[in-house]
Structures are given as structure tokens and as C-alpha cells.
C-alpha angles and dihedrals in degrees: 000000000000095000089044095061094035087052091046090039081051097041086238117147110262117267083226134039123234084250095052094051102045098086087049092057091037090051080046088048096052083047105052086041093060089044095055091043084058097055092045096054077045099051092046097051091059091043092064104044088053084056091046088052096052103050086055098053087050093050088054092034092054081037106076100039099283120127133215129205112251087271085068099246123144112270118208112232117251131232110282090015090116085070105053124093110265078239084069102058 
């Protein structure tokens, strides 16, 4: 790669051919290609265990009393809250 931008930086003809070069950037395509799908399939499988954990820190969350907004964050009670009905909440 070094010797092909210091031959077109110096106008000299290229060391390789395109044809020549092509299987080389098709085998770096497939590659890269491999490599991206893993960190996808990575990326996914933490997703959903992230997703997994917090369902289940909501569910215990909502669980004990406590409310959350509609985005599903933890809401602080409010004052007086202790003595509404759970139905309420």
C-alpha cells in the first residue's frame, strides 16, 4: 500500500495492476465484512441483556411501590404518596 501512494505521489507507473489487485481488496472486503457482522452479533447480545436487566429492575422497581414516568424512568415519591392506595400509583 506504501509503495502504491509513493509511486502515484512520484507519477511513476503502478508496481501492480488493477487487475492484480482486485483479489487482494476483495479477500480485505470480506474481511472487513466478517469483522463488522461480529460486532454486530456482539453488539446485539449486549443489547439484550441490558434490556433483560432492565426489565427486571423496573419490575422490582414498580414492584415495591415505586412509580416510573411513561419512559420508564424511576420516579421519586412524592410526598403523601405512602398513604395512597398501590391502585393509585
Amino acid at each position: 500500500m506504501i509503495k502504491g501512494l509513493q509511486d502515484a505521489l512520484a507519477k511513476k507507473q503502478p508496481a501492480l495492476t488493477a487487475d492484480q489487485l482486485k483479489p487482494a481488496l476483495e479477500a480485505f472486503q470480506k474481511r472487513e465484512q466478517a469483522r463488522a457482522q461480529q460486532a454486530k452479533a456482539a453488539y446485539d447480545k449486549a443489547a439484550g441483556e441490558n434490556k433483560t436487566k432492565s426489565d427486571q429492575f423496573l419490575g422490582r422497581e414498580q414492584g415495591q411501590g415505586r412509580r416510573a414516568d411513561p419512559a420508564g424512568r424511576r420516579a421519586v415519591p412524592r410526598a403523601g404518596d405512602r398513604h395512597r392506595r398501590q391502585a393509585d400509583l
